[in-house]
GUZARO-679318 format. One record per residue: residue number from 1; residue in one letter; y, x, z of N, C-alpha, C in turn. Coordinates in steps of 0.1 Angstrom, whole numbers, always signed. Layout:
BEGIN
k->NUM&r->A&n_Y->Y&n_X->X&n_Z->Z&ca_Y->Y&ca_X->X&ca_Z->Z&c_Y->Y&c_X->X&c_Z->Z;
...
// end
This chain:
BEGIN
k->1&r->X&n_Y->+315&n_X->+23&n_Z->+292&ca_Y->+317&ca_X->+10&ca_Z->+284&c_Y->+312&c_X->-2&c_Z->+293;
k->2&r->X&n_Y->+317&n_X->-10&n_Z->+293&ca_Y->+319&ca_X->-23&ca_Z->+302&c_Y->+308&c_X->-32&c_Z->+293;
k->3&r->X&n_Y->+301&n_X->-39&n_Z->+305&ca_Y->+288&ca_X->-46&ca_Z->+295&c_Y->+292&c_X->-61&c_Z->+291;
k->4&r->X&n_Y->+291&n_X->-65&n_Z->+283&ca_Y->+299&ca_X->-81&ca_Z->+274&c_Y->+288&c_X->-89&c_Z->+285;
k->5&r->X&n_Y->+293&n_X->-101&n_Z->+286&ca_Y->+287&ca_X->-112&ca_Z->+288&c_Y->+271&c_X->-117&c_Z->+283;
k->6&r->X&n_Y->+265&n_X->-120&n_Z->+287&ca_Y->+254&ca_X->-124&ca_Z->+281&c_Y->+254&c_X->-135&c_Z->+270;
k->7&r->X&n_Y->+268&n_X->-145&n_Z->+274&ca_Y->+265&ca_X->-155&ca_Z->+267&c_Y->+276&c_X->-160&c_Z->+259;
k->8&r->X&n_Y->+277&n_X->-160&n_Z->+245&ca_Y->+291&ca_X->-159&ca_Z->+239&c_Y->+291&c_X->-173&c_Z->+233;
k->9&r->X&n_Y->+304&n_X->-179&n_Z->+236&ca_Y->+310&ca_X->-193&ca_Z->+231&c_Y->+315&c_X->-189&c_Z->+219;
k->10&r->X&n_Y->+314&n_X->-196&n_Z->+205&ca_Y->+324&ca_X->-193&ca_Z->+193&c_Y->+331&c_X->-203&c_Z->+187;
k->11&r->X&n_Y->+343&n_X->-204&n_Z->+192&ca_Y->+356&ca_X->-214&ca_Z->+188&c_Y->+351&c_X->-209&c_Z->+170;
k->12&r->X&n_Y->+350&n_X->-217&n_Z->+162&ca_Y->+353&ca_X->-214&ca_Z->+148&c_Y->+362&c_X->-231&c_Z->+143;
k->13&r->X&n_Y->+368&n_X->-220&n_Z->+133&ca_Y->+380&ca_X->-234&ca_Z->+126&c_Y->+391&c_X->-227&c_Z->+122;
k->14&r->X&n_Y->+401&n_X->-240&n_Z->+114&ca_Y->+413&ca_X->-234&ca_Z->+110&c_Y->+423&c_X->-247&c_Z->+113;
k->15&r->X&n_Y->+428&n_X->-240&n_Z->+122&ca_Y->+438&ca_X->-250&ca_Z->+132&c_Y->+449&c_X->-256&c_Z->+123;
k->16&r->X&n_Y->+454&n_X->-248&n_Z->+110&ca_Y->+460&ca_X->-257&ca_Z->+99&c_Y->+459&c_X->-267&c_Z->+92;
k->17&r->X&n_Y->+444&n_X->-276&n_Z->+91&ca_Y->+436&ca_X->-285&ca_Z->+84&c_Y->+432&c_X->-292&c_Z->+100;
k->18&r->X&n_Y->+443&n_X->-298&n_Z->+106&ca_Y->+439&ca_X->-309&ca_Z->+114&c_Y->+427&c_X->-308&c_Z->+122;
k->19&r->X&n_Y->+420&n_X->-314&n_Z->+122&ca_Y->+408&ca_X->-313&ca_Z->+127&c_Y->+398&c_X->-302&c_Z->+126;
k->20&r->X&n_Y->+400&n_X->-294&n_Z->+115&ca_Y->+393&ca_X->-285&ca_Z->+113&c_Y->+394&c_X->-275&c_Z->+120;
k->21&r->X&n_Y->+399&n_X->-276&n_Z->+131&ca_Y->+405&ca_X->-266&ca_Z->+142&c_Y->+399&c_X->-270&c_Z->+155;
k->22&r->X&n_Y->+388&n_X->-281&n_Z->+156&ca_Y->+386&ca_X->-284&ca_Z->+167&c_Y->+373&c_X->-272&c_Z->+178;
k->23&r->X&n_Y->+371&n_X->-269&n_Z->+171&ca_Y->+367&ca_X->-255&ca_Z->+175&c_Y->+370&c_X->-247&c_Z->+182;
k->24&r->X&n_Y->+382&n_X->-243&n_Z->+180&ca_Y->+390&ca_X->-233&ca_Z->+184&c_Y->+393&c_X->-239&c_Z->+197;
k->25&r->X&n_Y->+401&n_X->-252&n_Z->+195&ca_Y->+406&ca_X->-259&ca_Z->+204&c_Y->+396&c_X->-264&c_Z->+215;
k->26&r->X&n_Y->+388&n_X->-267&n_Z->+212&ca_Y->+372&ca_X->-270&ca_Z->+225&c_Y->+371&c_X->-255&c_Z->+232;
k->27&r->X&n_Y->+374&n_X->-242&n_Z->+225&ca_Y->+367&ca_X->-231&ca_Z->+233&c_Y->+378&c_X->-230&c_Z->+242;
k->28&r->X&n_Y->+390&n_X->-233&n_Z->+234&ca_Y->+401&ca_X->-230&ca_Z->+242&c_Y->+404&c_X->-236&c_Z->+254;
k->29&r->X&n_Y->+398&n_X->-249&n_Z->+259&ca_Y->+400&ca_X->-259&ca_Z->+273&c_Y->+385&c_X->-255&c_Z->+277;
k->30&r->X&n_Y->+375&n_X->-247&n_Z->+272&ca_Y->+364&ca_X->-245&ca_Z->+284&c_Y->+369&c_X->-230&c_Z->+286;
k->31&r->X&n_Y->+375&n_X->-219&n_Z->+282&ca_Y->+380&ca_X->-209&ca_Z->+286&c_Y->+388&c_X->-214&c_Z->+301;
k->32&r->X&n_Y->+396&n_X->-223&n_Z->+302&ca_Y->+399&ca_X->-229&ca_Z->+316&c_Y->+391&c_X->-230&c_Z->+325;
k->33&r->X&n_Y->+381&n_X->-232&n_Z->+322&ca_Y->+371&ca_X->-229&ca_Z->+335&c_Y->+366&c_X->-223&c_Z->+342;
k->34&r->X&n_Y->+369&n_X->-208&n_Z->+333&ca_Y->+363&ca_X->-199&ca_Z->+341&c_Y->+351&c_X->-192&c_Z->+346;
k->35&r->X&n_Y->+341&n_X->-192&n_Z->+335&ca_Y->+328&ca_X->-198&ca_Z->+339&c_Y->+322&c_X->-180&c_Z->+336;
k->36&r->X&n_Y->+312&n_X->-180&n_Z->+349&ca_Y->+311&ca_X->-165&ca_Z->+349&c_Y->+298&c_X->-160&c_Z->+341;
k->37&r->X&n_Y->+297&n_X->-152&n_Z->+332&ca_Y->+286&ca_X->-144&ca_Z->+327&c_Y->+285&c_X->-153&c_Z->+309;
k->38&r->X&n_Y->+303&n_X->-153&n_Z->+303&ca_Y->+304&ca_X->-166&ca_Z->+296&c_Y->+316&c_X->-159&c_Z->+289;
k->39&r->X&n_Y->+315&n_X->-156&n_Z->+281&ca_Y->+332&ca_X->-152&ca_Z->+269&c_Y->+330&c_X->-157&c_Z->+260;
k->40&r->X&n_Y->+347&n_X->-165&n_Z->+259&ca_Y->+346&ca_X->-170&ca_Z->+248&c_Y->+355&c_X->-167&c_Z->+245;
k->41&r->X&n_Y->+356&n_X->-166&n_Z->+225&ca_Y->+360&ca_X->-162&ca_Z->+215&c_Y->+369&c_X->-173&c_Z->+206;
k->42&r->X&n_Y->+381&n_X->-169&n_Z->+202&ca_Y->+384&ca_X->-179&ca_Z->+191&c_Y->+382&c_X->-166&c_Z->+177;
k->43&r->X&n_Y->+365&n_X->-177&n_Z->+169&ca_Y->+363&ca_X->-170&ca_Z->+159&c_Y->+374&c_X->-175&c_Z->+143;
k->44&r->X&n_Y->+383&n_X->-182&n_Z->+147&ca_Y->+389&ca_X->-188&ca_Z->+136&c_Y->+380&c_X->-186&c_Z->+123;
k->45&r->X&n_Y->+385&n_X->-184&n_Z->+115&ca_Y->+373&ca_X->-183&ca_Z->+102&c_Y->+367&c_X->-168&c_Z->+100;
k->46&r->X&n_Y->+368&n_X->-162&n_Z->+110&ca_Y->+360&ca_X->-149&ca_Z->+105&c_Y->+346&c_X->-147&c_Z->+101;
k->47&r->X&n_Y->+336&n_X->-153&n_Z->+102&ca_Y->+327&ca_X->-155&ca_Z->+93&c_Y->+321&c_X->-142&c_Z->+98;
k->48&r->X&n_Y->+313&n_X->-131&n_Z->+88&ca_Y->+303&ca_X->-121&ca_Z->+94&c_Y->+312&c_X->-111&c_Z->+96;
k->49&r->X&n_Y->+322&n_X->-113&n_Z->+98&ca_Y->+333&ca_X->-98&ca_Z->+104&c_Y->+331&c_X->-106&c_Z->+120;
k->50&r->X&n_Y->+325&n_X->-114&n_Z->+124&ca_Y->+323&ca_X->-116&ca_Z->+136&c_Y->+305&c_X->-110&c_Z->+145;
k->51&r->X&n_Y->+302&n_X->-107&n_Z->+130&ca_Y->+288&ca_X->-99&ca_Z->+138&c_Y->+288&c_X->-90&c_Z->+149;
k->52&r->X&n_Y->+293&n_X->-81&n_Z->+152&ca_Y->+299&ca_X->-75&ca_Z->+160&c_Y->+295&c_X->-79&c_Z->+175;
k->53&r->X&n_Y->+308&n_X->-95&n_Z->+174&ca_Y->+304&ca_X->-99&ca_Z->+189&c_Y->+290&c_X->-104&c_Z->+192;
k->54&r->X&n_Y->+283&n_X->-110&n_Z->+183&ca_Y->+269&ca_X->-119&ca_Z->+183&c_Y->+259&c_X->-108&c_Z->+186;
k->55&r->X&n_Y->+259&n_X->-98&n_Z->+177&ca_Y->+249&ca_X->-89&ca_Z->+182&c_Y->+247&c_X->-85&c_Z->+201;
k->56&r->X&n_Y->+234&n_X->-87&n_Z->+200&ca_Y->+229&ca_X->-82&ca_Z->+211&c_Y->+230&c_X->-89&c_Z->+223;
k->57&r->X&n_Y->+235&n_X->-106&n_Z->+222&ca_Y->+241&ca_X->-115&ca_Z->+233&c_Y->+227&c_X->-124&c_Z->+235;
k->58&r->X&n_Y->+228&n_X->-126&n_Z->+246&ca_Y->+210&ca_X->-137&ca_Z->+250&c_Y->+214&c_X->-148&c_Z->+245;
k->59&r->X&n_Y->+228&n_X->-155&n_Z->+243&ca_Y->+226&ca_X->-169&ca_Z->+237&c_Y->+244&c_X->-168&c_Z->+233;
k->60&r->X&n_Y->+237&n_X->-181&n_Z->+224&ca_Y->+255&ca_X->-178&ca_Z->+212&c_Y->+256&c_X->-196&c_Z->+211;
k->61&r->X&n_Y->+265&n_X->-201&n_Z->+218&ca_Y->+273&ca_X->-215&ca_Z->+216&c_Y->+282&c_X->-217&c_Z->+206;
k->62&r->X&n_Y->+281&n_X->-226&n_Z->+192&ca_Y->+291&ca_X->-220&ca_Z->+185&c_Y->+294&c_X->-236&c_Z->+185;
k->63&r->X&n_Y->+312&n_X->-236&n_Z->+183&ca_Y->+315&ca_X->-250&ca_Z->+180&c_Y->+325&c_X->-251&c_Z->+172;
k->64&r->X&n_Y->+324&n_X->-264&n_Z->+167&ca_Y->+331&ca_X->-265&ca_Z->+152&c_Y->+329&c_X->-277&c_Z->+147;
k->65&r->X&n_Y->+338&n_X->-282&n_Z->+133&ca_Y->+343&ca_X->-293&ca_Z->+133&c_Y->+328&c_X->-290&c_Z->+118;
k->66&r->X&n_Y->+319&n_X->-304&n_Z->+119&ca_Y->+302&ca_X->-304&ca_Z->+115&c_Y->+307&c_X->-314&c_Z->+102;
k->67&r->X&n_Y->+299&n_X->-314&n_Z->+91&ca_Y->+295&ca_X->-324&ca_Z->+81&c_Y->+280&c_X->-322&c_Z->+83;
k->68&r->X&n_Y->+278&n_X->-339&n_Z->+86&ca_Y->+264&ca_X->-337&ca_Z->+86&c_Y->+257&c_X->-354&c_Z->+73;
k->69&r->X&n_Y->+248&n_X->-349&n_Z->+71&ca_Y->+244&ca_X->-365&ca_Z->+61&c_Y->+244&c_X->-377&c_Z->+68;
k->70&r->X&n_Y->+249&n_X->-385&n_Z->+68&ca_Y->+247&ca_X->-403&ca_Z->+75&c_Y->+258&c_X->-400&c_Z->+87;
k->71&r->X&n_Y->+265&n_X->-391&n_Z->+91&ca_Y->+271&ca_X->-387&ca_Z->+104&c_Y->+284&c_X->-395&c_Z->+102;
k->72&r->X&n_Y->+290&n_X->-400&n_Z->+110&ca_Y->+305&ca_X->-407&ca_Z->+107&c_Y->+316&c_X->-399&c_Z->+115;
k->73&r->X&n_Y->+329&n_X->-402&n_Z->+106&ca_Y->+340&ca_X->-393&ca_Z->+115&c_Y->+336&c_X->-400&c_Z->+133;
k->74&r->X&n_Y->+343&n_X->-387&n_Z->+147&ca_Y->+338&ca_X->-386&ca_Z->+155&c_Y->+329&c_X->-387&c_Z->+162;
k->75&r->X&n_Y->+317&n_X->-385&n_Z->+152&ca_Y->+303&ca_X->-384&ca_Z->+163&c_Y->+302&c_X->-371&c_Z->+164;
k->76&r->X&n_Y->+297&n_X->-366&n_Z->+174&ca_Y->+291&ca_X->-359&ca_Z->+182&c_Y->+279&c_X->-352&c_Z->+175;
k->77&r->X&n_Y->+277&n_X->-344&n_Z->+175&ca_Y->+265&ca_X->-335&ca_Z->+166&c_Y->+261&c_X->-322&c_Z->+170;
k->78&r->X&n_Y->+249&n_X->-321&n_Z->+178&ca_Y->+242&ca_X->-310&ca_Z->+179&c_Y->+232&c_X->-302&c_Z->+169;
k->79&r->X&n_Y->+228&n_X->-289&n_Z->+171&ca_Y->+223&ca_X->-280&ca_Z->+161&c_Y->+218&c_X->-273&c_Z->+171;
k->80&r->X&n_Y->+204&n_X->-271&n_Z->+167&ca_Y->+195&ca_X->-263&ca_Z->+182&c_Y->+196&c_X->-248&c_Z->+165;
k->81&r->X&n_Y->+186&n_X->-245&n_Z->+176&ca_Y->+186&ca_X->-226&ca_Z->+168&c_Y->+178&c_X->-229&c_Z->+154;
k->82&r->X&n_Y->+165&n_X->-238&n_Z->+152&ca_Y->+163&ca_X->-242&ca_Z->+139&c_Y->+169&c_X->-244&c_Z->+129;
k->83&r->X&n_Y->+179&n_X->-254&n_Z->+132&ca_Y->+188&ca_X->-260&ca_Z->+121&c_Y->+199&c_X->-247&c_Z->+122;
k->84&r->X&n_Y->+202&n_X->-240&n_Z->+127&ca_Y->+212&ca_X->-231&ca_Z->+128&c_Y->+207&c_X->-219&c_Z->+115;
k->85&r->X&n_Y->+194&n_X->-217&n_Z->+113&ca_Y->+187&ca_X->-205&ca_Z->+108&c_Y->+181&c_X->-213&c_Z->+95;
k->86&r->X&n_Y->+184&n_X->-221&n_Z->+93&ca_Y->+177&ca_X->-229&ca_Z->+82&c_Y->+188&c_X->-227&c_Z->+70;
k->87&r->X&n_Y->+178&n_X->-224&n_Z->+59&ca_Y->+190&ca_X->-218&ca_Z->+49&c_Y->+197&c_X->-230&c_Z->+41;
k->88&r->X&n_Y->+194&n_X->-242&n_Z->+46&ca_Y->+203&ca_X->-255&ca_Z->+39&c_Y->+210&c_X->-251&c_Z->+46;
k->89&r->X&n_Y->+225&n_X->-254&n_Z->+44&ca_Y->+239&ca_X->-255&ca_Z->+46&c_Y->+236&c_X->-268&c_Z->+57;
k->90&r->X&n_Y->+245&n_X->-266&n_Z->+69&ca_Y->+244&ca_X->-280&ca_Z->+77&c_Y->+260&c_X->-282&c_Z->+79;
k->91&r->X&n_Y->+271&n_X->-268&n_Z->+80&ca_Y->+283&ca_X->-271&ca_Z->+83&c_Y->+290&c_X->-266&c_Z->+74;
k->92&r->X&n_Y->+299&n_X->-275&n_Z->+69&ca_Y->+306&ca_X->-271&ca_Z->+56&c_Y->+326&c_X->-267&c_Z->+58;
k->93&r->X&n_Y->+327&n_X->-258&n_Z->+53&ca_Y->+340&ca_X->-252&ca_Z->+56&c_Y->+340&c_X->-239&c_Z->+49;
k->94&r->X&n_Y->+348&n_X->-232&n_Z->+44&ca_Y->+349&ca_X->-221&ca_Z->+45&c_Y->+348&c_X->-210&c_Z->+51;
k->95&r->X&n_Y->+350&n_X->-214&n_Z->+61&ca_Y->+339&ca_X->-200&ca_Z->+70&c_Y->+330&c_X->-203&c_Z->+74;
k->96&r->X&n_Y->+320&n_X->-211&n_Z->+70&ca_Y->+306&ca_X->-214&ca_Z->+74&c_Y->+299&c_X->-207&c_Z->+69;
k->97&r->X&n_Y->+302&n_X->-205&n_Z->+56&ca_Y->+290&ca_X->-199&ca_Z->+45&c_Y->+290&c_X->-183&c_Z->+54;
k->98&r->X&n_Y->+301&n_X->-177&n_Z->+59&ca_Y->+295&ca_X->-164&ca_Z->+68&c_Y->+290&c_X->-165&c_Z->+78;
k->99&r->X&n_Y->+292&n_X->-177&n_Z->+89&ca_Y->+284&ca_X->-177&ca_Z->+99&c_Y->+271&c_X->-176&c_Z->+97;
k->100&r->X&n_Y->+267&n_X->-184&n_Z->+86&ca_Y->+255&ca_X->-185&ca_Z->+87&c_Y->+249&c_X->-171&c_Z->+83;
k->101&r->X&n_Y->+252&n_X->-165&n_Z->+70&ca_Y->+251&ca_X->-152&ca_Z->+68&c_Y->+251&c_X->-140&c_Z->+82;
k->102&r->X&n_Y->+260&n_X->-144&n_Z->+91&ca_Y->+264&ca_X->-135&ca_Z->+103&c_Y->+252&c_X->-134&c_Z->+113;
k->103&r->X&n_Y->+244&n_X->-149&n_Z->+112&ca_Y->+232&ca_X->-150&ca_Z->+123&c_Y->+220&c_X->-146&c_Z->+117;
k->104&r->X&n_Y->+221&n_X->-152&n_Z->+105&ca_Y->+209&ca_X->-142&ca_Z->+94&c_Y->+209&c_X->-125&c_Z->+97;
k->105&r->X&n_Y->+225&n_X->-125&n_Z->+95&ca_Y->+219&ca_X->-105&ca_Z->+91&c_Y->+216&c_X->-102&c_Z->+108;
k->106&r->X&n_Y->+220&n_X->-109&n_Z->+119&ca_Y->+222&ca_X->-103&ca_Z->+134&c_Y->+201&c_X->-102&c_Z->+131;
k->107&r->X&n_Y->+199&n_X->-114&n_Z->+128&ca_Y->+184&ca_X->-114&ca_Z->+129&c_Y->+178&c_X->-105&c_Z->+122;
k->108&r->X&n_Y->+180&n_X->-104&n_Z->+112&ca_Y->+175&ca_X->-93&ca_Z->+105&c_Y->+171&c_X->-75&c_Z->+114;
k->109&r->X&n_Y->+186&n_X->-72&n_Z->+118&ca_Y->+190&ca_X->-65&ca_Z->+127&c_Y->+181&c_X->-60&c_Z->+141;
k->110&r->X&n_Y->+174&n_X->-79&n_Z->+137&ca_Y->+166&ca_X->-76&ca_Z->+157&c_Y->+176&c_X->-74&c_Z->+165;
k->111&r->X&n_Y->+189&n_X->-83&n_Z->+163&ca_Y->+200&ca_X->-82&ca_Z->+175&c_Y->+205&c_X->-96&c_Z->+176;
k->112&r->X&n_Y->+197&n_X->-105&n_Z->+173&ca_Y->+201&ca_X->-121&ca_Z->+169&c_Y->+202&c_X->-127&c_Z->+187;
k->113&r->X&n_Y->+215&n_X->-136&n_Z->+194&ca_Y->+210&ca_X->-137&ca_Z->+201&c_Y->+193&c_X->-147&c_Z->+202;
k->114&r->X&n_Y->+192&n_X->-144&n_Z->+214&ca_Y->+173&ca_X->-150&ca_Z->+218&c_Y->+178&c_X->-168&c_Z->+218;
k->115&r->X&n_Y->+185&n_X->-175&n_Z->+225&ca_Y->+192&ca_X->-185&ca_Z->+222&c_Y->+201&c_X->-191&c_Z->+214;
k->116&r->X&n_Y->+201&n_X->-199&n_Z->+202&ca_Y->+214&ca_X->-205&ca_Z->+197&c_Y->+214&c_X->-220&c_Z->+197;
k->117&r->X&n_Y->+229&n_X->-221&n_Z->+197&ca_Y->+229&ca_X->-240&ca_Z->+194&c_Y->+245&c_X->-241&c_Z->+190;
k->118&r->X&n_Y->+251&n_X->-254&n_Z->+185&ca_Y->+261&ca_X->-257&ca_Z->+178&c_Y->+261&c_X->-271&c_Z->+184;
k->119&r->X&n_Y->+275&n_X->-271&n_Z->+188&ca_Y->+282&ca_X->-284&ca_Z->+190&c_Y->+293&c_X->-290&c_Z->+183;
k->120&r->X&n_Y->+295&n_X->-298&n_Z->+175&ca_Y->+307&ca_X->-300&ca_Z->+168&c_Y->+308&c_X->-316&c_Z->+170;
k->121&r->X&n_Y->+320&n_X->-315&n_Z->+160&ca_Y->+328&ca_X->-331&ca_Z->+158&c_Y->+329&c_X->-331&c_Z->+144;
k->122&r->X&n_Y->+326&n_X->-341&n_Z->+143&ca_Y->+327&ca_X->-346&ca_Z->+121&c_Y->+338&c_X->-349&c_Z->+122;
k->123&r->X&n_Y->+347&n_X->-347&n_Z->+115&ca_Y->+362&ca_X->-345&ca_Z->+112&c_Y->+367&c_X->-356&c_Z->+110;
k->124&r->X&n_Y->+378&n_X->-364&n_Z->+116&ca_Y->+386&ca_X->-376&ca_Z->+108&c_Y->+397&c_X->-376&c_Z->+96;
k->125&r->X&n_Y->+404&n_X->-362&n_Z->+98&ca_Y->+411&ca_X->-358&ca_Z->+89&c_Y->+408&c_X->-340&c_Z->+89;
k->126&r->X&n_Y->+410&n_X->-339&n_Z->+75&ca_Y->+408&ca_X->-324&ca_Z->+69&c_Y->+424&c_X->-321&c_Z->+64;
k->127&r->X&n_Y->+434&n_X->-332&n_Z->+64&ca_Y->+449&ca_X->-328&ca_Z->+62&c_Y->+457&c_X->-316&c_Z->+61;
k->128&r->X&n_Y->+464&n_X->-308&n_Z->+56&ca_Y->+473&ca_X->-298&ca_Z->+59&c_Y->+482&c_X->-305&c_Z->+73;
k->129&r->X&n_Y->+480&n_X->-295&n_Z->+84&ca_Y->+492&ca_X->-298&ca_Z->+91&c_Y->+482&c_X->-293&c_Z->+108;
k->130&r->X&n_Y->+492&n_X->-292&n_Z->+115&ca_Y->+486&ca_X->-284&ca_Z->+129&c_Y->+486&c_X->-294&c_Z->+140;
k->131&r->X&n_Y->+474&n_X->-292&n_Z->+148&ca_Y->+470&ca_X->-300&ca_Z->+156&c_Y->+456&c_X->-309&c_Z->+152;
k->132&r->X&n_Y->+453&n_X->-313&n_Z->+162&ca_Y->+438&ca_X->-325&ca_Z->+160&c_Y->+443&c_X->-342&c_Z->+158;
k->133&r->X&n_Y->+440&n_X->-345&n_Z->+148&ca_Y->+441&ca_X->-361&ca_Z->+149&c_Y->+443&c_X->-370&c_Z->+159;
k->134&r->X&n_Y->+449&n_X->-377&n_Z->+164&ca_Y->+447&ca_X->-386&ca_Z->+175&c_Y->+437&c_X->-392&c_Z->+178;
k->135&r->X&n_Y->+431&n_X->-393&n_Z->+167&ca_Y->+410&ca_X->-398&ca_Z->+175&c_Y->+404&c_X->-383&c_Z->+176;
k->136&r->X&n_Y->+404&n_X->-376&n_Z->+170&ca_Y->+398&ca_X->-363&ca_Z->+175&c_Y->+402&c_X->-359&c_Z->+186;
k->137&r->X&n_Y->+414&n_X->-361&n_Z->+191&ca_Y->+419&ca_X->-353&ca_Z->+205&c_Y->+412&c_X->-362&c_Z->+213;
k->138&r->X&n_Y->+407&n_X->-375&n_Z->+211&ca_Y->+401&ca_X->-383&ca_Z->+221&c_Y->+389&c_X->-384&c_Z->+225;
k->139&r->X&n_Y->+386&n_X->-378&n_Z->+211&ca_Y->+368&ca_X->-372&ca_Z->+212&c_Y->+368&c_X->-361&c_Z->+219;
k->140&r->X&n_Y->+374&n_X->-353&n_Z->+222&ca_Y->+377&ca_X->-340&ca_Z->+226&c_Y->+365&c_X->-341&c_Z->+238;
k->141&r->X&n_Y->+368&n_X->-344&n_Z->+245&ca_Y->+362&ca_X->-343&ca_Z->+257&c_Y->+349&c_X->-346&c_Z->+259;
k->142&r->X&n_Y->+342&n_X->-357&n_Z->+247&ca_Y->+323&ca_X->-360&ca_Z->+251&c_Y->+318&c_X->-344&c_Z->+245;
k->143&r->X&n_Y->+328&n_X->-339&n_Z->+234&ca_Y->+324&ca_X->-324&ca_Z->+222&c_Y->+323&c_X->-318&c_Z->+235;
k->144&r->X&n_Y->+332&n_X->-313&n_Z->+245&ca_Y->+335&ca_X->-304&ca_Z->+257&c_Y->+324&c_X->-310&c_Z->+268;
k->145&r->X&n_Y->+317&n_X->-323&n_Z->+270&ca_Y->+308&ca_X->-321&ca_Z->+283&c_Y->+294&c_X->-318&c_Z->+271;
k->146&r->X&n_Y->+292&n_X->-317&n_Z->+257&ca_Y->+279&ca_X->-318&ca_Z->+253&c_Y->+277&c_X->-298&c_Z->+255;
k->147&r->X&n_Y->+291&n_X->-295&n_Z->+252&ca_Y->+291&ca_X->-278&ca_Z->+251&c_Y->+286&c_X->-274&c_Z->+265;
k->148&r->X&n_Y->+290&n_X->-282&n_Z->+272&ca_Y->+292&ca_X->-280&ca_Z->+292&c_Y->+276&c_X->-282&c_Z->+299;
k->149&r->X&n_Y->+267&n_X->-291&n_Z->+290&ca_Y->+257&ca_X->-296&ca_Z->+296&c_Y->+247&c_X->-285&c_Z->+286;
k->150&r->X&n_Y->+247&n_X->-276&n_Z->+276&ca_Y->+242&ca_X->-271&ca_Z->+268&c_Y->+240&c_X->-255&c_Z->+279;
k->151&r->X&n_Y->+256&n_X->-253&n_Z->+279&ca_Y->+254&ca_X->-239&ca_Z->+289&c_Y->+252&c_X->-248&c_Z->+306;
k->152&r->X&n_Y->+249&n_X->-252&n_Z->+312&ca_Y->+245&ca_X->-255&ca_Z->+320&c_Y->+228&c_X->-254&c_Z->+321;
k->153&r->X&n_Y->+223&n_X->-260&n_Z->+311&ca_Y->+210&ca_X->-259&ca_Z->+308&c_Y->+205&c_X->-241&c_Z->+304;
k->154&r->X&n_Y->+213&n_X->-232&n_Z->+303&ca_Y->+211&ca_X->-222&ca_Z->+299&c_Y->+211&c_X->-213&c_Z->+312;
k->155&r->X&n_Y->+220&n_X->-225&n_Z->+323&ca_Y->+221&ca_X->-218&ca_Z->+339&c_Y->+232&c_X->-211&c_Z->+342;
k->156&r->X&n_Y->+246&n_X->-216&n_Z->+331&ca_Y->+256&ca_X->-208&ca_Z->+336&c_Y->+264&c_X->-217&c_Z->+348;
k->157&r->X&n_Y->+269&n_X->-211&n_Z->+355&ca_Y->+273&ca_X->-217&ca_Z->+367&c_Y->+288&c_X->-223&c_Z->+366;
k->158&r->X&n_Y->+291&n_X->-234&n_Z->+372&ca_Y->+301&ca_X->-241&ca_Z->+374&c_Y->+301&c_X->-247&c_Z->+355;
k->159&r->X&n_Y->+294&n_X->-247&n_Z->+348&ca_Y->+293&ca_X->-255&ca_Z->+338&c_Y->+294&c_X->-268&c_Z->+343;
// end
């Protein structure tokens, strides 16, 4: 058996609701990079059917389109491992309510990774229809260097 990566990226979202896909779509332009000791996943909404990959990884980057209190569509929003384990709700979507469930039970488990954090974008549109909004696709890229400067701090190379 072939040993996983240490350090797992998780695209989460649903690329049908606009923005709500920006997730997916962020892991999908840092998978271009190439970046070694580093897999990334598009978790679309799979929620705790994604435990699986999270168990037993040293650190878990998860990114996703965030509702947070006082936040305005495209800011920028980080979530260190506190707010990530904290049983208020911080990211709202339909497959959130399992993520969080997903890192809960990994911990429970004693297979939680040792690092977590969350990078997202507050959504401009929640719309039916495929693709990112034209301000979201513009935001795209501060979401992609905050994810870039996060695993860099973690020491992955060529971040």
């Amino acid at each position: 058996m072939t040993e996983r990566p240490g350090v797992l990226v998780l695209g989460l979202g649903n690329e049908l609701f606009t923005d709500e896909g920006v997730g997916v779509v962020a892991g999908r332009r840092l998978e271009q990079l190439d970046l070694p000791g580093v897999e990334i996943i598009d978790g679309g909404t799979l929620g705790i059917a994604l435990l699986p990959e999270i168990e037993g990884r040293d650190a878990l980057l998860v990114l996703d389109a965030v509702a947070k209190a006082g936040a305005q569509p495209g800011e920028i929003v980080e979530f260190d491992e506190q707010d990530l384990y904290r049983p208020l709700k911080l990211m709202y979507s339909a497959h959130q309510v399992g993520i969080d469930e997903t890192l809960v039970a990994a911990r429970l488990m004693g297979k939680a990774p040792r690092r977590a954090r969350a990078v997202g974008l507050v959504p401009y549109s929640l719309e039916t229809g495929y693709g990112l909004s034209p301000q979201a696709e513009e935001r795209l890229g501060e979401l992609l260097e905050r994810a870039r400067a996060v695993l860099a701090e973690w020491g992955v190379e060529g971040a």
